[in-house]
C-alpha positions in Angstrom: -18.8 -9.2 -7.2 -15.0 -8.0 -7.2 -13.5 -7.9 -10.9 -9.7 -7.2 -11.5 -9.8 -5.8 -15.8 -6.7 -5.9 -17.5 -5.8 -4.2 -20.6 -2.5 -4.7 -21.9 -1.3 -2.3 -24.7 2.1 -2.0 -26.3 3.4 0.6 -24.2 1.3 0.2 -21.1 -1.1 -1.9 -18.8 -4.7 -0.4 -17.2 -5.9 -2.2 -14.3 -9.1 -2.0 -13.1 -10.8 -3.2 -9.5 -14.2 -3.1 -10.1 -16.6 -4.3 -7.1 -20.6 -4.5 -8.8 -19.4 -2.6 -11.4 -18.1 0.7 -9.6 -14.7 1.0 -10.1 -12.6 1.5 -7.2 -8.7 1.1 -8.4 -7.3 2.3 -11.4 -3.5 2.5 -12.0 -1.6 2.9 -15.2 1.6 0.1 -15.5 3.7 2.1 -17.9 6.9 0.1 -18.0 6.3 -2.9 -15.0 10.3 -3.2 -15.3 10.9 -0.3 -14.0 9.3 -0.4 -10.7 11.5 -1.4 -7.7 9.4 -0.8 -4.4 9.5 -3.7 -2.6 12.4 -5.3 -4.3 15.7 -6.5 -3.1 19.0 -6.2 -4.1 22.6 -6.9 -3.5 23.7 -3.1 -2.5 26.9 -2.0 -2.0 27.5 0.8 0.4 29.4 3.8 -1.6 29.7 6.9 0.8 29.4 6.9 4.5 27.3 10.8 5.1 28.1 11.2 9.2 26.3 14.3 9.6 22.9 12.5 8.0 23.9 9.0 10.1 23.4 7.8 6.9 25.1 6.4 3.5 24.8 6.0 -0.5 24.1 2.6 -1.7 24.8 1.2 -5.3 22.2 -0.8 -6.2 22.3 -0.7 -9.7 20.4 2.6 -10.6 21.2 6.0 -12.5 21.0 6.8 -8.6 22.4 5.7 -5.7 19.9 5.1 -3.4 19.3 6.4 0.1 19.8 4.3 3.7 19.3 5.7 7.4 21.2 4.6 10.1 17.7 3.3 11.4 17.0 1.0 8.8 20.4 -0.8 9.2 20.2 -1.5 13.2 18.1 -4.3 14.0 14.3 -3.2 13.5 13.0 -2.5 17.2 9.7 -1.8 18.4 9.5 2.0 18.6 6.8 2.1 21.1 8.7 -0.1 23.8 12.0 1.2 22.7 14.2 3.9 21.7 17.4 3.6 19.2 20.8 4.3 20.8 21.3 8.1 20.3 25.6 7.0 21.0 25.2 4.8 17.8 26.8 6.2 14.5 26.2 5.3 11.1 30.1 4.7 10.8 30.1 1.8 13.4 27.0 0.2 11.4 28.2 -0.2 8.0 31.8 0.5 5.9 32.6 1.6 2.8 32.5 -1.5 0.1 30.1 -3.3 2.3 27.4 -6.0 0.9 23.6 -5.4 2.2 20.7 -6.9 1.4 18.3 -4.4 0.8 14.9 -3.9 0.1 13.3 -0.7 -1.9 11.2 1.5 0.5 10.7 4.4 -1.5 11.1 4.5 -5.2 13.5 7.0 -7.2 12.5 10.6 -8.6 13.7 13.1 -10.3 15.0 15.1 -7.4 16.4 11.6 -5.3 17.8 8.1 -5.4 15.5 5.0 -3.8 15.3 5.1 0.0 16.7 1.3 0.9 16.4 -0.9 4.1 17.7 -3.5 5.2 14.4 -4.5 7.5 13.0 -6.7 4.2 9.0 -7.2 4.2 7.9 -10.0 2.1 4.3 -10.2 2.0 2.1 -13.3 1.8 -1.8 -13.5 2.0 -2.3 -14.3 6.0 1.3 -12.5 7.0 3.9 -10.1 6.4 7.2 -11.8 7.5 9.8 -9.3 8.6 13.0 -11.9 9.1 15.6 -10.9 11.7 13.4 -9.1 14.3 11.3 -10.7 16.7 8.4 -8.3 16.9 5.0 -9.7 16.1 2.3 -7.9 16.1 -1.6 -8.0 14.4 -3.3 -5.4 12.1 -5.2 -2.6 13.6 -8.1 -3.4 11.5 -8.8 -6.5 14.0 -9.4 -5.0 16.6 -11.1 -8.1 18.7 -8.4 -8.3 21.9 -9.6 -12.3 21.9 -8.5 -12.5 18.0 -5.2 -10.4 18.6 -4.2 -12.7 21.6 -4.8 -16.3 19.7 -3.1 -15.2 16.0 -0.1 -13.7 17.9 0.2 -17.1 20.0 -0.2 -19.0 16.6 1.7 -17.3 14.9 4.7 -17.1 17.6 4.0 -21.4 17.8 4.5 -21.3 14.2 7.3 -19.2 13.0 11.3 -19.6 13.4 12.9 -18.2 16.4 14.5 -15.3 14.8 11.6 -13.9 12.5 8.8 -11.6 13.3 5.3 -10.7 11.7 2.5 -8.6 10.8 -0.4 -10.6 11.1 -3.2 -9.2 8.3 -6.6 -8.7 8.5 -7.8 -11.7 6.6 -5.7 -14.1 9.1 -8.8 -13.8 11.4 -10.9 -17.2 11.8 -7.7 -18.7 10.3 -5.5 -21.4 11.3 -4.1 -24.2 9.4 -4.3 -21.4 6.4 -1.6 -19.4 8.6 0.7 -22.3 9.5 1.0 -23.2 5.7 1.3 -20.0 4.5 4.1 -18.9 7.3 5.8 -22.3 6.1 5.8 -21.0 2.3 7.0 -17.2 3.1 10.0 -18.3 5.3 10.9 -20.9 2.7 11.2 -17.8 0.3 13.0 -15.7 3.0 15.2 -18.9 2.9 16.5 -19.2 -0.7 16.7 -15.3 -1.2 18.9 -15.1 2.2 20.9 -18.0 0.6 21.5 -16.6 -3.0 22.1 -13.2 -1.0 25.1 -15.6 1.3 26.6 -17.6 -2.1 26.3 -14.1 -4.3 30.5 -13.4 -4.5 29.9 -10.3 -7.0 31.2 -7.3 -5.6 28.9 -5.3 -8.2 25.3 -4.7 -7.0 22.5 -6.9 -8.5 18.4 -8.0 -7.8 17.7 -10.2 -5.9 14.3 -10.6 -5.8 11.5 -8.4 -7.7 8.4 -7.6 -5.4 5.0 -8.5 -6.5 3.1 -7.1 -9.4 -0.4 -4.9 -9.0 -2.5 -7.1 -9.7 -0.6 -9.8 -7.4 -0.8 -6.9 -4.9 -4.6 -7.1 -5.0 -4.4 -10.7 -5.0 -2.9 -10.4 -1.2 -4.3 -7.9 0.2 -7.8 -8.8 -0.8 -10.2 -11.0 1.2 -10.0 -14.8 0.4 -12.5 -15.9 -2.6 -13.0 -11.9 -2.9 -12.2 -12.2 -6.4 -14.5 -13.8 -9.1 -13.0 -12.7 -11.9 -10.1 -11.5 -13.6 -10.0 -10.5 -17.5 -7.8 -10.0 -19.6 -6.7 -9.2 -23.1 -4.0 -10.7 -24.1 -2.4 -14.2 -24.3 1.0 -13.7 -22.6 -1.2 -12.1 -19.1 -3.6 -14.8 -19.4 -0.9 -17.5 -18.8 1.0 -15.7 -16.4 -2.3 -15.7 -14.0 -2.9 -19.3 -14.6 0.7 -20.0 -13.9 0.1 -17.8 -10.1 -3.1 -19.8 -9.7 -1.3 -23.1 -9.6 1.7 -21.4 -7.7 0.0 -19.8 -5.0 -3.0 -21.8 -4.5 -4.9 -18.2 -3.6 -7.1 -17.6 -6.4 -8.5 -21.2 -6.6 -11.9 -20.4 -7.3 -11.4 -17.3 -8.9 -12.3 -17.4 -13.2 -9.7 -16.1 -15.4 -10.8 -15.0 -18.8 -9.2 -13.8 -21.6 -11.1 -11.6 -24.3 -8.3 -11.4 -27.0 -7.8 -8.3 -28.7 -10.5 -6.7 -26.9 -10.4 -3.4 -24.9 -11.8 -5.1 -21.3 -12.4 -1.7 -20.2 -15.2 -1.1 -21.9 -17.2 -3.3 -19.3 -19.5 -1.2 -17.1 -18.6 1.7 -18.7 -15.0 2.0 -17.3 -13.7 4.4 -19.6 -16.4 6.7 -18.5 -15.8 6.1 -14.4 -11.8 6.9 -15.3 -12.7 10.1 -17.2 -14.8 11.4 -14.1 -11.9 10.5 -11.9 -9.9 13.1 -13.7 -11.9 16.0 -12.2 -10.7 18.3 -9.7 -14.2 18.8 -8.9 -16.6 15.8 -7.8 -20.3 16.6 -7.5 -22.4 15.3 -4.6 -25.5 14.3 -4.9 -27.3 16.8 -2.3 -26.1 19.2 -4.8 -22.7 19.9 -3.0 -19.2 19.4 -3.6 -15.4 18.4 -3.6 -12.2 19.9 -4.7 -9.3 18.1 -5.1 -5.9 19.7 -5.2 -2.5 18.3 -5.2 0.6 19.9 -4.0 4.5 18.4 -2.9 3.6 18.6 0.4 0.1 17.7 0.4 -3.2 17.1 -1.2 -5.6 19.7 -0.3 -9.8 18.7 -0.3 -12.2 21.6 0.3 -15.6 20.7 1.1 -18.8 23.0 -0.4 -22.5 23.6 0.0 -22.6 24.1 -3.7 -26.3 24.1 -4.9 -27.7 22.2 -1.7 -29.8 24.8 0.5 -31.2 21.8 2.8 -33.8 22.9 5.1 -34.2 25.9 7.8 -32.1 24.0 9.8 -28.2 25.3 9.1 -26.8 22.8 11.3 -28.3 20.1 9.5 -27.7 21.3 6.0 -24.2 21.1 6.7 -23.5 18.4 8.2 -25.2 16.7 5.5 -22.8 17.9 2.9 -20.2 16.8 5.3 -21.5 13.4 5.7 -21.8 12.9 2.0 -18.2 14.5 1.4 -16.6 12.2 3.6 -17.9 8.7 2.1 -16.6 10.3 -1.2 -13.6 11.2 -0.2 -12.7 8.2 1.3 -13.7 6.3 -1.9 -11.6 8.8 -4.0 -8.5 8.5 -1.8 -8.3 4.7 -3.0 -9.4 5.1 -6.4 -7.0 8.0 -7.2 -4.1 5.9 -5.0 -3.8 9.6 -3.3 -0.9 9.2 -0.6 0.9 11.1 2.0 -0.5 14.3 4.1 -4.0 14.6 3.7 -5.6 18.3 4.8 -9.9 18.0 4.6 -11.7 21.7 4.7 -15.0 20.5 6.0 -17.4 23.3 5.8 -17.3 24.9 9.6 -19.3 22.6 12.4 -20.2 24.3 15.2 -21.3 21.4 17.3 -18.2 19.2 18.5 -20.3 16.1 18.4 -21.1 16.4 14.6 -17.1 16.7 14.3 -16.6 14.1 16.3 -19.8 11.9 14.2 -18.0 12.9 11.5 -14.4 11.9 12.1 -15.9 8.1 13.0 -17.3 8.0 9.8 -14.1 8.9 8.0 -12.1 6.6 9.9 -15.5 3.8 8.9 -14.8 4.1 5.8 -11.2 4.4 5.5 -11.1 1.2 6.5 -12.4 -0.4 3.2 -8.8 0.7 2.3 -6.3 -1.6 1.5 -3.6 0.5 3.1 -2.6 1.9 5.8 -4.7 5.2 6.6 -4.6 7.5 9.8 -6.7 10.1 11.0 -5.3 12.3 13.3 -8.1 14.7 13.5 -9.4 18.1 13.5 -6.5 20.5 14.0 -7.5 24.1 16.2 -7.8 25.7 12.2 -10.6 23.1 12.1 -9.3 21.3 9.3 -9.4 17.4 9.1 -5.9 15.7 9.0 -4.8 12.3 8.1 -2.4 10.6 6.1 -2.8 7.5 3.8 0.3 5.5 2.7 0.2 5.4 -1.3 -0.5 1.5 -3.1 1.8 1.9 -6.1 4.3 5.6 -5.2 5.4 5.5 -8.9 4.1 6.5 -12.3 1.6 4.5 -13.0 -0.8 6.1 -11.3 -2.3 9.4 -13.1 
């Protein structure tokens, strides 16, 4: 049973995924207006920066935010193509210019937003990426059969002109798809029109990207949700208002428990406190260590209080077996993104490594983003990156 808990406080929102009472998302919404990855705006370009191929774009912020000369070409496939290395961001874009642009990477203390103007706007069965043609299917199907018949239905399906990502839960699917590529391009359609008629030369949104919860909403399996609970009156309507909308949580119960603090189901509060810890027990009697860095997050792996058996081999990879299903499950539940660096405690057989990377990448893929392991390096430590949910502060 998959549970989204919602408790709205004056200054903030704590959200909660909860599958069987375990939690396994947590993020803190401190100001939800704030947030801009993923939405678009009416940018206009400010400085052209030759040496970078890049330029400054106003699109309203303390900021101005960030473009490459990449991500104002025509999106290409990468692996069948290169870019033009004669191509210069001067020929692309001019001083004054009007973009439609879409947040990448949000703003931080250091830097303005990195902008695109290759907009993603996500549905449940497809990401539609208008202007390009490519069309590809989530790694996570991996059933050649599947890949071949969504890409044909989706290509039969979509204006000439558009491309897509076909998800993971678009497999089995078919009338589903063909309504909901329908009701994505007829959103592309009216932002690309208020983007045409907007005669303002000063930047402005055009469209704000989804919330969380309507995040989870997406990116979780049909009927996956049986609940969501909530505290307060204005967050109870707006999710009633989405289920009539978006027709995609149908069958899922929205409650509201006024005035309540929701996360004190299943002992939440508890489950968040433990996530705190830069230390996680295991429960051969190992351990984790969880350090973050600007570059990286660091994980060291240790035998702690587990002795095992005579057999040394076995002892460790046992504490490296039960590391790696917890570290996968604290990737996602502490929304942990960018380079990942594992210190598995040292393997000298390459077939437990190799037992052991499968399992990783196994369970990885319970994620809802994108993850990839790239393997032991010749240090013998485990790399991989994982692309953060929510790359603001509302995670702690």
């Amino acid at each position: 049973m998959i549970e989204i808990l919602i408790d709205k406080k004056e200054n903030e929102k704590e959200i909660a995924l909860v599958e069987n009472g375990n939690l396994i998302e947590y993020y803190i919404d401190e100001n939800e207006s704030t947030r801009r990855e993923g939405n678009l705006y009416v940018g206009i370009v400010k400085d052209i920066i030759k040496g970078m191929q890049a330029a400054f774009v106003d699109i309203g912020t303390e900021k101005n935010s960030f473009i490459h000369l990449k991500d104002v070409l025509p999106k290409i496939d990468e692996t069948k193509q290169k870019m033009d290395s004669n191509l210069k961001i001067s020929d692309a874009v001019k001083k004054g210019q009007k973009l439609l642009v879409q947040v990448k990477k949000d703003s931080n203390l250091q830097k303005g937003a990195r902008v695109s103007t290759h907009i993603n706007l996500p549905s449940k069965y497809v990401v539609l990426m208008p202007n390009t043609d490519i069309i590809t299917v989530s790694q996570k199907v991996e059933d050649k059969k599947e890949q071949e018949r969504l890409i044909k239905l989706v290509k039969e399906n979509i204006t000439k002109g558009n491309g897509a990502v076909i998800r993971t839960s678009a497999v089995g699917k078919e009338q589903e798809i063909i309504d909901d590529i329908k009701n994505i391009e007829n959103k592309w359609n009216k932002i690309n029109q208020k983007f045409q008629k907007t005669k303002t030369e000063k930047p402005m949104l055009i469209e704000k990207a989804e919330s969380i919860v309507e995040k989870m909403i997406l990116d979780l399996p049909e009927k996956a949700i049986e609940k969501i609970t909530v505290n307060d009156k204005e967050e109870y309507q707006k999710f009633q208002d989405f289920k009539k909308e978006s027709g995609y949580i149908n069958e899922t119960k929205i409650e509201i428990q006024e005035g309540n603090d929701v996360l004190d189901k299943y002992d939440i509060k508890k489950q968040i406190e433990k996530m705190q810890n830069r230390k996680i027990w295991l429960k051969c009697g190992g351990f984790i260590t969880i350090d973050k860095t600007e570059a990286l997050t660091a994980i060291d792996v240790n035998t702690g209080k587990y002795t095992g058996n005579k057999d040394m081999e076995q002892t460790v990879y046992k504490v490296n077996e039960e590391a790696t299903i917890e570290i996968a499950k604290q990737l996602r539940l502490r929304d942990i993104g960018g380079i990942v660096i594992i210190d598995y405690i040292d393997m000298a057989d390459e077939k437990d490594k190799e037992k052991i990377q499968k399992l990783l990448i196994e369970k990885l893929n319970n994620d809802r983003t994108k993850t990839q392991v790239e393997g032991f390096t010749k240090l013998d430590l485990m790399e991989m990156t994982r692309k953060h949910i929510c790359s603001h502060k509302e995670q702690k």
